[in-house]
C-alpha positions as CSV (number, residue, x, y, z in Angstrom):
1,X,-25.6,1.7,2.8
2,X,-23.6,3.1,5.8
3,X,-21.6,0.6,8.0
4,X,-23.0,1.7,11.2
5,X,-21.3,-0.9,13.5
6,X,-19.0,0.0,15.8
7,X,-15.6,-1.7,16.1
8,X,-13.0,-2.5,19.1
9,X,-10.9,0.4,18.3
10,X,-13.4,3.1,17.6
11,X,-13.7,4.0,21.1
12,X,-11.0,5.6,22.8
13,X,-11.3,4.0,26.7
14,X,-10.3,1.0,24.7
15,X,-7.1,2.3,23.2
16,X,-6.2,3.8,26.7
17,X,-6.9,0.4,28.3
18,X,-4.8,-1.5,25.6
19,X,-2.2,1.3,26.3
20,X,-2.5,1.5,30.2
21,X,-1.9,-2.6,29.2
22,X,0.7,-2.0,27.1
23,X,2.6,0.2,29.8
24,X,2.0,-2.4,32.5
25,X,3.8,-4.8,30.5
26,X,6.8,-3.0,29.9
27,X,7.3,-2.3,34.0
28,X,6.4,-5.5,34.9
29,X,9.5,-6.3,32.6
30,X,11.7,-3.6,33.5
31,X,11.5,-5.1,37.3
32,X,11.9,-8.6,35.9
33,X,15.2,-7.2,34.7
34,X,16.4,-6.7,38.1
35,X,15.2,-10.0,39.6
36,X,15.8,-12.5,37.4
37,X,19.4,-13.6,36.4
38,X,20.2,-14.0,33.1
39,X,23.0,-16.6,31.9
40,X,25.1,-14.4,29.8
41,X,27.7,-15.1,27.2
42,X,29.2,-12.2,27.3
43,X,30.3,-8.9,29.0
44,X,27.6,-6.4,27.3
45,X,25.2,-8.9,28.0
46,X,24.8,-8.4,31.4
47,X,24.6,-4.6,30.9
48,X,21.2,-3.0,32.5
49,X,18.9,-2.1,29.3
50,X,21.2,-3.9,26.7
51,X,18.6,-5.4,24.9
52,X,16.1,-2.7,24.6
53,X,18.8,-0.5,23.3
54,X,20.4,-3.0,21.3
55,X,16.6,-3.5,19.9
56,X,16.8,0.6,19.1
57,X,19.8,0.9,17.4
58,X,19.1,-2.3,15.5
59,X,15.6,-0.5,14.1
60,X,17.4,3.0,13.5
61,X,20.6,1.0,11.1
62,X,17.7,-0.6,9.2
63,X,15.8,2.6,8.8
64,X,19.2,4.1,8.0
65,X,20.7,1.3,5.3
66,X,16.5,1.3,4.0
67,X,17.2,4.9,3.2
68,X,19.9,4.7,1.5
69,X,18.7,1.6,-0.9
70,X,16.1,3.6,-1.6
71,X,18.0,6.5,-2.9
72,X,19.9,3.6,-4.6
73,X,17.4,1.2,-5.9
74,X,14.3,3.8,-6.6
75,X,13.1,4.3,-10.4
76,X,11.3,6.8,-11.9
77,X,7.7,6.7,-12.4
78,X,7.3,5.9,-16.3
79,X,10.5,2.9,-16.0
80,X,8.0,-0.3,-17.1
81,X,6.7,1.9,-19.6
82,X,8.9,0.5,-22.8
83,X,7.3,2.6,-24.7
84,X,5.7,6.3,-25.0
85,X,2.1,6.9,-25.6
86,X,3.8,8.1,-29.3
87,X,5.1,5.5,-30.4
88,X,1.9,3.0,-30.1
89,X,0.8,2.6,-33.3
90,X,-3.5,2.4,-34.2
91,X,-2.8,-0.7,-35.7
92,X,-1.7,-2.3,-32.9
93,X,-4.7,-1.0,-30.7
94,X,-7.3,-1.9,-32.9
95,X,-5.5,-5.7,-33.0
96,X,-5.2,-5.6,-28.9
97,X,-9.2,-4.5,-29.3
98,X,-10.2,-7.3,-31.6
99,X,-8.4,-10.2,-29.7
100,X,-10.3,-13.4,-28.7
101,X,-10.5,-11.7,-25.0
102,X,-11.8,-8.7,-26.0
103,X,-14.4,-7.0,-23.7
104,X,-17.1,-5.7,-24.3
105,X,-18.6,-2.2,-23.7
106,X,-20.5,-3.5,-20.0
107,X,-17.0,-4.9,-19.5
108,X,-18.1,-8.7,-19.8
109,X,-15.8,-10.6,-21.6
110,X,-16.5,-13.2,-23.9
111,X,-14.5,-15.4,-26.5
112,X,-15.0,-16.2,-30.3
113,X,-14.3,-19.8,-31.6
């Protein structure tokens, strides 16, 4: 059965409105910037666009320093995997098989007393 409804952001006026909204918002705050006055602590506070780029370089570090863990931290594929396919002994399966929690072929489980 198809799902044959059609959802908010299937159409594409309503992306361009949310978009045209999205715009609106940032000039409307971008003027806002020139009217209101802001209480500053500091000297680079008071700089036009200090926050937005602040914001900006802020995102580009963490991409940066998330880059770099990753090259640090990452592990291969197979790393939980204590042991190789090899090593696994029959026995063992058939035990794991035969457990009170077995399942079944139709992959209902059921347990023995």
């Amino acid at each position: 059965m198809k799902d044959e409804r059609k959802y908010l952001f299937d159409d594409p006026k309503n992306i361009k409105r949310l978009l045209n909204i999205f715009y609106l918002c940032c000039v409307v705050l971008v003027i806002l910037d020139f009217v209101i006055h802001r209480h500053t602590m500091h000297e680079w506070d008071s700089l036009w666009a200090f926050y937005p780029i602040y914001g900006f370089v802020g995102c580009v570090v963490l991409v940066l320093v998330a880059t770099w863990m990753r090259k640090l931290l990452m592990r291969s594929e197979d790393y939980y995997d204590s042991r190789s396919i090899e090593s696994v002994s029959p026995d063992s399966l058939n035990k794991k098989a035969l457990s009170k929690n077995a399942i079944n072929e139709k992959g209902a489980c059921h347990v023995d007393d």
